[in-house]
DRENDO-1510 file (C-alpha; in Angstrom, 1 decimal, always signed):
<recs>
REC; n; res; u; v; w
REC; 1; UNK; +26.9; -43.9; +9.0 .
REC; 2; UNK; +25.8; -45.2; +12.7 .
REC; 3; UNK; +22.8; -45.1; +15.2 .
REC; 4; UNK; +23.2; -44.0; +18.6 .
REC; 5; UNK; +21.4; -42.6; +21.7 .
REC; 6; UNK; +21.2; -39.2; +23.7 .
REC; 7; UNK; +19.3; -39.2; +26.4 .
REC; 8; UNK; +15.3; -40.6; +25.7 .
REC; 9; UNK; +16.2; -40.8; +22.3 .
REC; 10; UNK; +17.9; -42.4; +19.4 .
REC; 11; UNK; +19.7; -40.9; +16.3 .
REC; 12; UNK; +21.3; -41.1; +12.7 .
REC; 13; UNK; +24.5; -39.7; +12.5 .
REC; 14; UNK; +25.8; -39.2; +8.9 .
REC; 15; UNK; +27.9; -37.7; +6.0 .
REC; 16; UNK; +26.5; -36.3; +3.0 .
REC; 17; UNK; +28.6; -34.3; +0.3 .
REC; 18; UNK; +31.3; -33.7; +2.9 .
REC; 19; UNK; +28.8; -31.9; +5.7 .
REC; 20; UNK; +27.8; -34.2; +9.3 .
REC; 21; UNK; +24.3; -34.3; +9.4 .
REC; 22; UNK; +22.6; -35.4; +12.2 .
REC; 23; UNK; +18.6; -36.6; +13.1 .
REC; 24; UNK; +16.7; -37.5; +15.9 .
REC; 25; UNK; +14.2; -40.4; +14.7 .
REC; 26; UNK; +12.5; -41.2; +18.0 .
REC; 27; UNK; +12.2; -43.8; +21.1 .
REC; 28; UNK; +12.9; -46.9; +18.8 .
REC; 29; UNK; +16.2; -48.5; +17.6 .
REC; 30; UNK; +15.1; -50.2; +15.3 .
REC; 31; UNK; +13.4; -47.5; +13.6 .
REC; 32; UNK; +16.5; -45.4; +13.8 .
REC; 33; UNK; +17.9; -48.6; +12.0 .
REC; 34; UNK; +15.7; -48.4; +9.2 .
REC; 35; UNK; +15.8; -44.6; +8.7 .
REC; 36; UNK; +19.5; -44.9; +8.3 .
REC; 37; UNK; +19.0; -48.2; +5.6 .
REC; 38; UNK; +16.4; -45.6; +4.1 .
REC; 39; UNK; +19.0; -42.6; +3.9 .
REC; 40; UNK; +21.7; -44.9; +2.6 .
REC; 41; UNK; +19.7; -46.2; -0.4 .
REC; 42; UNK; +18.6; -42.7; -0.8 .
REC; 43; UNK; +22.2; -41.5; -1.2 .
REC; 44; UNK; +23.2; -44.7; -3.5 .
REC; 45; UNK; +20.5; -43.6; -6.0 .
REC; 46; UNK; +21.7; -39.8; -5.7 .
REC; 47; UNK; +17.6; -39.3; -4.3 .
REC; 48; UNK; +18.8; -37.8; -1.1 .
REC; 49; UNK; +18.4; -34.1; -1.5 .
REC; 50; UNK; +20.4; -33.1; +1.8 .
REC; 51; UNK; +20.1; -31.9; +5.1 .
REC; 52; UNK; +17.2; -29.8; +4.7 .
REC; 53; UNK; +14.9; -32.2; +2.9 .
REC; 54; UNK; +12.7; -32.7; +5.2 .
REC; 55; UNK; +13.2; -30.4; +8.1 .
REC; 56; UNK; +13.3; -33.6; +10.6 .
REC; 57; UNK; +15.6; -32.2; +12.6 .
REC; 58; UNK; +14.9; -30.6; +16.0 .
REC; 59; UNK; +16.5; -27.3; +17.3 .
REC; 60; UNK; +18.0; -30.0; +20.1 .
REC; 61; UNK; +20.2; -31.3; +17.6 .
REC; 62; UNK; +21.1; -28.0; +15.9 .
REC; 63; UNK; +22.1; -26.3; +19.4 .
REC; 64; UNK; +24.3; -29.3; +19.9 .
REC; 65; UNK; +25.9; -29.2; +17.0 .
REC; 66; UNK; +26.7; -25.5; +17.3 .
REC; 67; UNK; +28.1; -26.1; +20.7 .
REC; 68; UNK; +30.8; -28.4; +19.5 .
REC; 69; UNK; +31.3; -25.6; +16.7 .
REC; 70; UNK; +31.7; -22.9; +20.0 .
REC; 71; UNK; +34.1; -25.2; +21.8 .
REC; 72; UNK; +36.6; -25.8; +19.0 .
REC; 73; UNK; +36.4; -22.6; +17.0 .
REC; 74; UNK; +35.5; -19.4; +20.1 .
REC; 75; UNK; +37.2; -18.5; +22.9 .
REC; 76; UNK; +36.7; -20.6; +26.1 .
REC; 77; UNK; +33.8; -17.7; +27.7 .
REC; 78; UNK; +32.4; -17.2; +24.2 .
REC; 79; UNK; +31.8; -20.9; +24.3 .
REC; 80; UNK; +30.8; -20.4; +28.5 .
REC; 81; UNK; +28.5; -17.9; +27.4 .
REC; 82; UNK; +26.8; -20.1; +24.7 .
REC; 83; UNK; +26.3; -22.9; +26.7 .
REC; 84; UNK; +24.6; -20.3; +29.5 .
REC; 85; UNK; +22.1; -19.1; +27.1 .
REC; 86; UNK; +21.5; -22.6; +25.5 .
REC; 87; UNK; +21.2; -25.1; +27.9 .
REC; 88; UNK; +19.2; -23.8; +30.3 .
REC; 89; UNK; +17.4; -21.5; +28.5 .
REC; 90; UNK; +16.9; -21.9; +25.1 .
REC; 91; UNK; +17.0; -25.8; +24.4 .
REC; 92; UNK; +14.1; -26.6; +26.6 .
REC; 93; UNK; +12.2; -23.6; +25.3 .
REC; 94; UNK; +12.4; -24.7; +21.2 .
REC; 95; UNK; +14.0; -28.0; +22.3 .
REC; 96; UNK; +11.3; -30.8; +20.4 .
REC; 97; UNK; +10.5; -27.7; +17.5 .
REC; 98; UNK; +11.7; -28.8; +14.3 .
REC; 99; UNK; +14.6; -26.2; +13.4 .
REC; 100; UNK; +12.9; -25.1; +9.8 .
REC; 101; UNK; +9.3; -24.5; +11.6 .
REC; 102; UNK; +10.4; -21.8; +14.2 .
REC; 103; UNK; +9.4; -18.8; +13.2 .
REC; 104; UNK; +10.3; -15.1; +13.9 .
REC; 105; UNK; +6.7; -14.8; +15.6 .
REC; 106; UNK; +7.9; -17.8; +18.0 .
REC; 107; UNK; +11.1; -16.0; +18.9 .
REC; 108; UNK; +9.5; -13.1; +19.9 .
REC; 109; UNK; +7.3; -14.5; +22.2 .
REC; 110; UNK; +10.5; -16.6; +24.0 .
REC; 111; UNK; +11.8; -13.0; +24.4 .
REC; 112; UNK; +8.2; -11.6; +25.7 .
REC; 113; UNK; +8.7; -14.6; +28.2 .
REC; 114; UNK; +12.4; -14.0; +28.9 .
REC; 115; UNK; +11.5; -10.2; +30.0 .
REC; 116; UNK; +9.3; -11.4; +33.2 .
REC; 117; UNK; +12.6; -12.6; +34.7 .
REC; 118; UNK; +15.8; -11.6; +33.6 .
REC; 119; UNK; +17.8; -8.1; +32.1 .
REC; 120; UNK; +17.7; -6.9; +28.6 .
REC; 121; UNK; +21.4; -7.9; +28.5 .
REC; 122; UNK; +20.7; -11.4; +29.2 .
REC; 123; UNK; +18.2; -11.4; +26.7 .
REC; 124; UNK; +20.6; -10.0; +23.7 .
REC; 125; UNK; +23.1; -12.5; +24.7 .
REC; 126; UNK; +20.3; -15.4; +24.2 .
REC; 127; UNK; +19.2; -13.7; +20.8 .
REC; 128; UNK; +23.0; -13.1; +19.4 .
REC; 129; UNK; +23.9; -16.9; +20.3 .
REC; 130; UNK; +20.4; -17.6; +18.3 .
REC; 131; UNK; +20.6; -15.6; +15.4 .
REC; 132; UNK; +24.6; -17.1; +14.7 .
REC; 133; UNK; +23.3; -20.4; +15.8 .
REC; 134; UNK; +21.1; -20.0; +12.7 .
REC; 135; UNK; +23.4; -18.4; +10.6 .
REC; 136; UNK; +25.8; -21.6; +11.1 .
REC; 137; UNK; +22.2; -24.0; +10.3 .
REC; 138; UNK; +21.9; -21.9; +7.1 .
REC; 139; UNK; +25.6; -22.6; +6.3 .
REC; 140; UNK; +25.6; -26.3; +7.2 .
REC; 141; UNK; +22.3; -26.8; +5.1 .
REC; 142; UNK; +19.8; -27.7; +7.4 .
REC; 143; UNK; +17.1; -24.5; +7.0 .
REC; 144; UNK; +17.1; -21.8; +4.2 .
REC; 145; UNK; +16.3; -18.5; +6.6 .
REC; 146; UNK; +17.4; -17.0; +9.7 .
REC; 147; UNK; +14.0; -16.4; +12.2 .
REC; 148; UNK; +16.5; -14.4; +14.4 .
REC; 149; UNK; +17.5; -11.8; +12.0 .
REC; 150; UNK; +14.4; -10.1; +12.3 .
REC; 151; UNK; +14.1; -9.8; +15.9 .
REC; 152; UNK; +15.8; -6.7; +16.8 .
REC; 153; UNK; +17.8; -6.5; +20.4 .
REC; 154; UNK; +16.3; -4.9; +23.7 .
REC; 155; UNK; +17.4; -1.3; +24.7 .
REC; 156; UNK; +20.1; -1.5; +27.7 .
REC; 157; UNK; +20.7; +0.8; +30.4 .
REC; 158; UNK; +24.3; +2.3; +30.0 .
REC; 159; UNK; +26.8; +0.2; +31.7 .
REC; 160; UNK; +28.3; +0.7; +34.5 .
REC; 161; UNK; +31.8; +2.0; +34.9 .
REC; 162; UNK; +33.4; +2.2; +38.3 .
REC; 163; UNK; +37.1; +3.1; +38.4 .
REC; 164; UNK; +39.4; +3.5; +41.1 .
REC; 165; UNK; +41.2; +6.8; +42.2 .
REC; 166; UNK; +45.0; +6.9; +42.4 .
REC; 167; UNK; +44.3; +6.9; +46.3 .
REC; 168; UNK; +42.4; +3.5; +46.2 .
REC; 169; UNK; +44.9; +1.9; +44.0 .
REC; 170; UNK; +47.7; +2.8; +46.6 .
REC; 171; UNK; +45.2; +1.4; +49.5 .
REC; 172; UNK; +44.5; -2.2; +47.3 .
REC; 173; UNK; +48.1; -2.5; +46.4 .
REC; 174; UNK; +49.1; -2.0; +49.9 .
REC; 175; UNK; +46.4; -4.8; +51.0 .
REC; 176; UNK; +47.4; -7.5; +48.6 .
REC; 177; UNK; +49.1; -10.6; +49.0 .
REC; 178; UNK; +52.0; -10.5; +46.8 .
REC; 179; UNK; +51.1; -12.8; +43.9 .
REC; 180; UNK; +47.7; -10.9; +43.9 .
REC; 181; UNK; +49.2; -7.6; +43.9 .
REC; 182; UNK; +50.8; -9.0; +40.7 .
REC; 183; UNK; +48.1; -9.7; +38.9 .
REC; 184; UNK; +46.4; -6.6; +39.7 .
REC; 185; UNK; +49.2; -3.9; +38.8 .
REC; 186; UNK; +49.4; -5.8; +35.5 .
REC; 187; UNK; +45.8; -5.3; +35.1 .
REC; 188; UNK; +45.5; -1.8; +36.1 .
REC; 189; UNK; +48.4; -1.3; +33.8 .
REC; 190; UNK; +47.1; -3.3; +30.6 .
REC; 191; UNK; +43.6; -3.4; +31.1 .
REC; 192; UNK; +43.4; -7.1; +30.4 .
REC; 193; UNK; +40.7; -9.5; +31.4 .
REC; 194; UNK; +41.3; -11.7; +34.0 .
REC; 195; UNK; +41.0; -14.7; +31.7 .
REC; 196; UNK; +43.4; -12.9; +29.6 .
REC; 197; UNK; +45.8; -12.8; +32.1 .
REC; 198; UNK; +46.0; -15.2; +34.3 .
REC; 199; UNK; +46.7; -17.5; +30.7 .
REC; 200; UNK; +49.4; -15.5; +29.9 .
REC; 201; UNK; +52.8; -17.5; +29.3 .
REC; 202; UNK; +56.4; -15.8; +29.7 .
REC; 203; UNK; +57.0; -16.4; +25.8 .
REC; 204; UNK; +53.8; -13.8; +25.7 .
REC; 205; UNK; +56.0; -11.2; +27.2 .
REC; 206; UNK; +59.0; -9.2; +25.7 .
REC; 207; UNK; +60.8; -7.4; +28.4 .
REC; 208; UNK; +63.5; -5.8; +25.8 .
REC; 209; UNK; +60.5; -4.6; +23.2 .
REC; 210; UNK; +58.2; -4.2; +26.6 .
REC; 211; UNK; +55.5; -5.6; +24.8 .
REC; 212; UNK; +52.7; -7.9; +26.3 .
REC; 213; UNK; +50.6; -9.9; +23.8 .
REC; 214; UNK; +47.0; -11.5; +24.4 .
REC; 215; UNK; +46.3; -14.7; +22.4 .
REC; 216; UNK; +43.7; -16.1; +24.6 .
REC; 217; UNK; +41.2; -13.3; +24.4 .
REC; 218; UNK; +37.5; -12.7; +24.5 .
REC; 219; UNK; +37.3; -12.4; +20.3 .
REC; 220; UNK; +39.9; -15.0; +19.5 .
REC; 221; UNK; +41.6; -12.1; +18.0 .
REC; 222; UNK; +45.4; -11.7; +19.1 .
REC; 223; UNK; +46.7; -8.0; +20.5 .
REC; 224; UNK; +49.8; -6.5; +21.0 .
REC; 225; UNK; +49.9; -4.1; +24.3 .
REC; 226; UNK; +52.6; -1.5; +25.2 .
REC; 227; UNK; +54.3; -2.7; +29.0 .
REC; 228; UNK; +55.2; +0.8; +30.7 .
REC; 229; UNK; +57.8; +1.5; +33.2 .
REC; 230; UNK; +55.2; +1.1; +36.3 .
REC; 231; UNK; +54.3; -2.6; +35.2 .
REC; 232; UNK; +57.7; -3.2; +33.4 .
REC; 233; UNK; +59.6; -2.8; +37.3 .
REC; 234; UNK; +56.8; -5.2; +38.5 .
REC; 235; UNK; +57.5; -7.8; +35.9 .
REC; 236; UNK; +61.1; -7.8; +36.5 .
REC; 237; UNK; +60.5; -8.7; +40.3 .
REC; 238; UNK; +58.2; -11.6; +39.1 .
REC; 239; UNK; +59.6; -15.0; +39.7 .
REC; 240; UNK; +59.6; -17.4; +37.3 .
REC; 241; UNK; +59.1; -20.9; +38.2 .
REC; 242; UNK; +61.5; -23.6; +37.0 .
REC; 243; UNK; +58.9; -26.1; +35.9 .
REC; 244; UNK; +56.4; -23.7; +34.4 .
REC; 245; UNK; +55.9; -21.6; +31.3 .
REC; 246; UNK; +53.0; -19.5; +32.8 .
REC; 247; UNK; +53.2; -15.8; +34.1 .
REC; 248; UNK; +51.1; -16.0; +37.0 .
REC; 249; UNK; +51.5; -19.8; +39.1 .
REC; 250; UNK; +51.4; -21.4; +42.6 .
REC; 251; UNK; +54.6; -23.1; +44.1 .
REC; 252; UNK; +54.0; -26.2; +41.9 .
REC; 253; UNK; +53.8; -24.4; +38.7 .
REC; 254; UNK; +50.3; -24.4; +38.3 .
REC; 255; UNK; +48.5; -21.6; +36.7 .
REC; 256; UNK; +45.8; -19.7; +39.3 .
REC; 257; UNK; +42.2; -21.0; +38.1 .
REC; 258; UNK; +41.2; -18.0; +40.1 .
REC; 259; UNK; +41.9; -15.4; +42.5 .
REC; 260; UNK; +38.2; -14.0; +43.8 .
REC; 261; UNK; +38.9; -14.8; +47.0 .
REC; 262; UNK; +42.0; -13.3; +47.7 .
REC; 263; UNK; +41.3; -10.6; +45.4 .
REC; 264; UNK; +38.0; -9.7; +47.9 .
REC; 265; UNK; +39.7; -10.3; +50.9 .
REC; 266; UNK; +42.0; -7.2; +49.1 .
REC; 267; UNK; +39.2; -4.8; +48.6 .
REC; 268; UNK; +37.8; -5.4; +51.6 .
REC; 269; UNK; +40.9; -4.7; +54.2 .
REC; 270; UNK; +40.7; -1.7; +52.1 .
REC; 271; UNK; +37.9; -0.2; +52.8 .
REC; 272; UNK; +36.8; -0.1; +48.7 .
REC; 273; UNK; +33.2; -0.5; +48.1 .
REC; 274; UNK; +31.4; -1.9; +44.8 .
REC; 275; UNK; +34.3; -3.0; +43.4 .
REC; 276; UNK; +34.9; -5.9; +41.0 .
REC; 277; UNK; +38.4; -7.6; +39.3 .
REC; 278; UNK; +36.4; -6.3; +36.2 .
REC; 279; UNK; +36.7; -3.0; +36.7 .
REC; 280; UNK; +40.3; -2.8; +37.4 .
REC; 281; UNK; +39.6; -3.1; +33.1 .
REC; 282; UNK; +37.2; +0.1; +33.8 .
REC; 283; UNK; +40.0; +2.0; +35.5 .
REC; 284; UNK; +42.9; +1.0; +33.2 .
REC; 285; UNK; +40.8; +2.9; +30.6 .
REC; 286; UNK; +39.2; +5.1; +32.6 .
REC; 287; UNK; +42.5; +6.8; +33.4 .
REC; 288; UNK; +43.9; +6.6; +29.7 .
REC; 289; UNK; +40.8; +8.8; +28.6 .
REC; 290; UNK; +41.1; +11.4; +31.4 .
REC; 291; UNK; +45.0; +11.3; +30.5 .
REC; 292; UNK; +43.9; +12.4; +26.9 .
REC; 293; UNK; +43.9; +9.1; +25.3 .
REC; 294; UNK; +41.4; +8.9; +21.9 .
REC; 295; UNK; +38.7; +6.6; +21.8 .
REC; 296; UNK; +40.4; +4.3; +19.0 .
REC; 297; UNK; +43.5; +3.9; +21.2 .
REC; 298; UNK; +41.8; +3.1; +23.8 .
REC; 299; UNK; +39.3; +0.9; +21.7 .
REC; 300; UNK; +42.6; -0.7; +20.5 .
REC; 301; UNK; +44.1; -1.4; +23.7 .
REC; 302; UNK; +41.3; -3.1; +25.4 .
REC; 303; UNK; +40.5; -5.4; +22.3 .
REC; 304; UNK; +36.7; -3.9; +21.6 .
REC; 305; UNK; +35.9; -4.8; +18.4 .
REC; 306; UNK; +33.9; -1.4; +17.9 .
REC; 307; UNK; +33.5; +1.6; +19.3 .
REC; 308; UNK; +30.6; +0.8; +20.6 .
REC; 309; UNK; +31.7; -0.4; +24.2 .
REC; 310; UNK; +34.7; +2.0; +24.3 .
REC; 311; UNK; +32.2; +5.1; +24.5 .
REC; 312; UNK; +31.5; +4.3; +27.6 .
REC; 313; UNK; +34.5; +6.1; +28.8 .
REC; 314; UNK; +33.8; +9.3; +26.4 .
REC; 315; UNK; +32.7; +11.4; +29.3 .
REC; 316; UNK; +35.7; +10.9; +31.3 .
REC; 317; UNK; +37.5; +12.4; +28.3 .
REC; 318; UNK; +34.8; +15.6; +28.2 .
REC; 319; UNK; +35.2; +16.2; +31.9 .
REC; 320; UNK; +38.9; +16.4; +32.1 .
REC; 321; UNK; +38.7; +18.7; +29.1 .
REC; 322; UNK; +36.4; +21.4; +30.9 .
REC; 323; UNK; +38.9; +20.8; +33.3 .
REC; 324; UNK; +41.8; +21.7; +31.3 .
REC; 325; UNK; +40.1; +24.7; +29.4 .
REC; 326; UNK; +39.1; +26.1; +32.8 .
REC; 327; UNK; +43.0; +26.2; +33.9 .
REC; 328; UNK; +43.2; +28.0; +30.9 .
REC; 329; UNK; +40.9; +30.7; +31.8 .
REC; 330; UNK; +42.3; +31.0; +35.2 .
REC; 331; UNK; +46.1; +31.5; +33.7 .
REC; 332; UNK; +45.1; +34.0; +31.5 .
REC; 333; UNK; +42.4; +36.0; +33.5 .
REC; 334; UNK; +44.8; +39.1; +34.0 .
REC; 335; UNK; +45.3; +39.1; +30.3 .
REC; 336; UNK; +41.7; +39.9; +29.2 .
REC; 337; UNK; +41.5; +43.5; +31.1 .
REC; 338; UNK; +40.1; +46.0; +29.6 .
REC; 339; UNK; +43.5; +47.4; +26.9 .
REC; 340; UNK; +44.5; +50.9; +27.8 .
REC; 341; UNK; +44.0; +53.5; +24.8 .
REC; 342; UNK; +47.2; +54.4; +23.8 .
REC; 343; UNK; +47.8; +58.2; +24.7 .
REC; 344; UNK; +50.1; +60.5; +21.5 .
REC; 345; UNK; +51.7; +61.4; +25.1 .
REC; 346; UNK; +53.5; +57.8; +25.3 .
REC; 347; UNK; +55.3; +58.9; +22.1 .
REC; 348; UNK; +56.7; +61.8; +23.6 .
</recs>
């Protein structure tokens, strides 16, 4: 059991039946001193009934607390993204609230606020970090309900998908610098995210089963995807450096923290227009659908954890369909003339 300060305020910080539990008492040390003396006598005389006793603690706390639960147990931009809709946002909104007084009511009005300034999107990212942020407060034993679970997500506009044609991908390629033009033929190729790949480690490769597979992705939930012969020819003209175990490094070894600048510099010289690294993702699947990939393969590949997302690219699928049934119809147009009565003459 301890004291200690955050900012304007002091806290007790404290185990109970195996869970941390954490309060913000107020401006005073010595008061935090004496709420601790009071918890611990509590506990001795088995009065303490927990952490939700007295809903003393502020949503502050709680968001804190879930953050070092993002860090250690969510991917590195599942934690990114937690802190974005937390910090900022969402802390100095319910901030000084005690965390078993906001209501579903007070939720809706933060998103009636949110919708002045920012998308939908943003705003169902806020509310999914809220509504698991309360689902881990209900675990951990400090409220009884989830306010959140009631609040139902803004509509979005369908997202965008822009894809490159095989003509574009020749003109990037051919404007790349060489350790860029790595990186994006192996993401073209894989549709991997470019987290995803520029953490990827030669023991993540198998050139013999051609197999790439992603442990550092989006879900935290490892993938296995096929390398063909386009990226597997890439891969075997990739150096590997003496003193590093990652894929994708500078001269010293060290892994690229990022490659916006040189991938731009790329697109522009090429003349491409509205482009993004993401949606070198977008064309990697793009193309598999018009190829005549299904939707759970492709779902597969790219890691979505529902279908959801993937049907996206369903209409890519639809057109090249028409497309293929109207070959059809042009190969067999002489077929469907009007059949000639067969005359008792031809058996003569």
């Amino acid at each position: 059991m301890r004291t200690y300060k955050r900012g304007r305020y002091w806290y007790v910080d404290f185990t109970h039946k195996g869970r941390r539990i954490r309060r913000r008492i107020g401006r005073s040390k010595r008061l935090a001193e004496l709420a601790l003396k009071d918890i611990e006598v509590k506990v001795v005389k088995g009065e303490f009934l927990g952490a939700y006793e007295d809903r003393r603690l502020v949503f502050e706390e709680v968001a804190e607390e879930y953050l070092e639960f993002s860090e250690l147990r969510k991917a590195k931009s599942s934690y990114e993204r937690d802190i974005t809709s937390l910090r900022p946002n969402l802390i100095p909104h319910f901030g000084d609230e005690y965390i078993g007084n906001i209501s579903t009511k007070h939720i809706e009005q933060y998103v009636a606020k949110r919708r002045q300034r920012v998308s939908p999107a943003t705003i169902n990212r806020e509310l999914s970090c809220l509504k698991h942020l309360y689902t881990k407060a209900i675990e951990w034993g400090y409220v009884r309900e989830n306010p959140a679970k009631a609040v139902k997500k803004l509509k979005e506009p369908p997202g965008r998908v822009r894809y490159l044609q095989q003509e574009e991908i020749d003109a990037l390629l051919a404007h790349c610098s060489p350790h860029v033009r790595r990186i994006v033929v192996a993401a073209i190729h894989t549709g991997m995210r470019r987290s995803e790949l520029l953490s990827l480690k030669w023991q993540d490769v198998n050139l013999r089963q051609r197999t790439v597979t992603v442990r550092n992705s989006k879900n935290n939930e490892q993938r296995t995807i096929p390398i063909n012969s386009t990226l597997l020819q890439e891969l075997k003209k990739t150096p590997r450096h003496i003193r590093s175990d990652f894929l994708f490094c500078d001269s010293e070894g060290r892994p690229y923290g990022d490659i916006k600048k040189g991938f731009r510099g790329a697109v522009k010289r090429a003349g491409i227009e509205d482009f993004r690294f993401h949606d070198l993702r977008h064309t990697f699947a793009s193309h598999l659908m018009m190829g005549g990939a299904d939707l759970r393969t492709v779902q597969e590949l790219l890691g979505h954890k529902g279908l959801s997302m993937t049907m996206r690219y369903s209409h890519l699928s639809h057109k090249h369909l028409e497309g293929a049934v109207e070959s059809l119809a042009r190969q067999l147009l002489g077929t469907l003339d009007e059949p000639r009565v067969r005359d008792k003459s031809d058996d003569r």
